[in-house]
N, C-alpha and C positions, 0 to 999 in steps of 0.2 A: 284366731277366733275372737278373742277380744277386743281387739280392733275395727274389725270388721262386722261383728255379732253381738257384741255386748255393750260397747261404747255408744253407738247409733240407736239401741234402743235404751238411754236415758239412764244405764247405770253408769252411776259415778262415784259409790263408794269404794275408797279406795282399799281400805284393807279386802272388801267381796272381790275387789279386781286383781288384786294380788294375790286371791288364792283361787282366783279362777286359771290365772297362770301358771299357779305351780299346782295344783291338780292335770292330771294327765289323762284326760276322758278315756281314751283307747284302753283302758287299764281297768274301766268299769264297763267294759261293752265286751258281747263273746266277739271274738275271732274275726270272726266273717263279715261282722261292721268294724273292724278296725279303720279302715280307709274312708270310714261316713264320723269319723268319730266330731269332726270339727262341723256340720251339715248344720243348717239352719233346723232343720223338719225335725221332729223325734222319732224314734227309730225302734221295731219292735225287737224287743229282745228275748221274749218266751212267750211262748203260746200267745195270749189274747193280752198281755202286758209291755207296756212303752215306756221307753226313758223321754222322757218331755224333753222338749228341743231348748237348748241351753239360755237362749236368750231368754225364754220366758222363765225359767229357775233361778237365773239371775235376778229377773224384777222383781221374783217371790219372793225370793233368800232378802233382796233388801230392802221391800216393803215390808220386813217384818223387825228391822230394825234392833238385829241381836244385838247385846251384849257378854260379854264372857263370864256372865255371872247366869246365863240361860242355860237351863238344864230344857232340852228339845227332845220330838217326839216326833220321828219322820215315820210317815205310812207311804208306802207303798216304795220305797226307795228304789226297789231293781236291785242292779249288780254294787250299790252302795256311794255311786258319783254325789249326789247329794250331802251323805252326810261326810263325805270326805274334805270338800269345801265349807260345810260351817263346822267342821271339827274346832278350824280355827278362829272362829269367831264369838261360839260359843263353849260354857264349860263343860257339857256331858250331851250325849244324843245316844237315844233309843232309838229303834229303828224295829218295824213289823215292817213281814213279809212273808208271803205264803213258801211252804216245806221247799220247792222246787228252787226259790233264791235266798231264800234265808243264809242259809250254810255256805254257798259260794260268794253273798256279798261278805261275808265274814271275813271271810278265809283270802279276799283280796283285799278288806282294808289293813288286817293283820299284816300280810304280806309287804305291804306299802307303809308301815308303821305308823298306822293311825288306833292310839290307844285309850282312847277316849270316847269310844263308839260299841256302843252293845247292839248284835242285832237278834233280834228274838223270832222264832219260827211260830207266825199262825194267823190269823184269821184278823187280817187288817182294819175290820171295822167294832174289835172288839180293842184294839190297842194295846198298850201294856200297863194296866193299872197298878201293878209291883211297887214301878220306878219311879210312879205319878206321885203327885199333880207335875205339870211341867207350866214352865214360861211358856213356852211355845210350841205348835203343833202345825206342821206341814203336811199337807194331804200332795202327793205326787198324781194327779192326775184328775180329769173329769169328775163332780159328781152333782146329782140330782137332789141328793139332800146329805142331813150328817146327823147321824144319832146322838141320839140323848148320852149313850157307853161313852163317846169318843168326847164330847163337850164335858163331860162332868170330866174328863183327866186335866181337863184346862185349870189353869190356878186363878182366883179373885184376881182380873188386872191384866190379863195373860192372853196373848192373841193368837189367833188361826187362820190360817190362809189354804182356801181351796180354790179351783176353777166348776163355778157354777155353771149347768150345761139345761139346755133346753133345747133339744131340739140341733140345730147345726148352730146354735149359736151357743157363745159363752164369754165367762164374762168374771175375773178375777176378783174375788172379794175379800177383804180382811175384817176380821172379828176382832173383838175387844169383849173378854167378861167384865161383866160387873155385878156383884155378887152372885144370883143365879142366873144370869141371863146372857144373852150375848148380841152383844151391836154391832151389827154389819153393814160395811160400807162399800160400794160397787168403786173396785180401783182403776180399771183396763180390759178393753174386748181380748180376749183370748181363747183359744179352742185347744186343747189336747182329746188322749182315746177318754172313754169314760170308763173307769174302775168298776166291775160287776158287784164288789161290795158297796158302793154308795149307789146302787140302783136302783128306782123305787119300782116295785112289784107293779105290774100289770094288774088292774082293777077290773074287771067283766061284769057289766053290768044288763040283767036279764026285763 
């Protein structure tokens, strides 16, 4: 997979390519995708939820330029593939996810001994203000816009990477706060599902 999926599209860090190696996707995917586990496409893994397709998680993970002094804040993670690979790149990762994967991504990064990874059961676009502020904050998937809740967990300094959606198109962004505000800059065309918590409501207008 890295050779063929993650080299060609432009990553070239080498410690991200190193643990894209020694993570073993089929081990964050149920069953039944075992056999898609290496596939370009991302793949749905419950109900109305997708694990984004590996190359573009890769340009995520390294467009945001951890350090192992990053305390991280994954939404939307799935079965827990994401924070298994920056477990080692950075120092601590939170991780939201609705009741249905909360518990099972847990209980498979545990298993696979990664113990530097909390993952918290609930409503992903309310985040985990606990464990906040963080360095970093990774949105897995589509979204239309990102609240006010999830930007104030960001720390002065501190960056965010979502896929911006409009429509069929999209389009990778990374933020940067700077004291209350946040600068975003258009990185790469990219498309994944879009997440129902960053979805903006339907306006009817009479």
């Amino acid at each position: 997979m890295v050779d063929n999926l993650i080299r060609p599209a432009n990553v070239t860090n080498p410690k991200l390519l190193h643990a894209l190696k020694e993570v073993q996707r089929e081990k964050f995917l149920p069953s039944n995708l075992s056999n898609l586990s290496y596939s370009e496409t991302e793949l749905l893994i419950q109900n109305n939820r997708a694990s984004i397709s590996p190359w573009l998680l890769a340009k995520m993970i390294q467009s945001l330029s951890l350090t192992t002094a990053d305390n991280v804040l994954s939404l939307a993670t799935g079965f827990g593939y994401s924070c298994a690979i920056i477990s080692s790149l950075a120092n601590f990762v939170v991780a939201v996810e609705s009741s249905d994967l909360a518990q099972e991504a847990q209980s498979r990064l545990v298993e696979n001994g990664y113990d530097n990874i909390l993952v918290k059961e609930g409503n992903i676009s309310k985040g985990a203000r606990k464990e906040g502020p963080y360095d970093v904050i990774l949105i897995e998937g589509g979204v239309e816009f990102i609240n006010e809740e999830t930007l104030d967990q960001l720390k002065s300094g501190g960056r965010i990477m979502a896929v911006f959606k409009e429509k069929n198109f999209g389009q990778c962004r990374l933020g940067v706060k700077t004291d209350s505000q946040v600068q975003w800059a258009n990185l790469f065309e990219a498309n994944c599902a879009l997440l129902n918590e960053f979805k903006k409501e339907i306006e009817f207008t009479f």
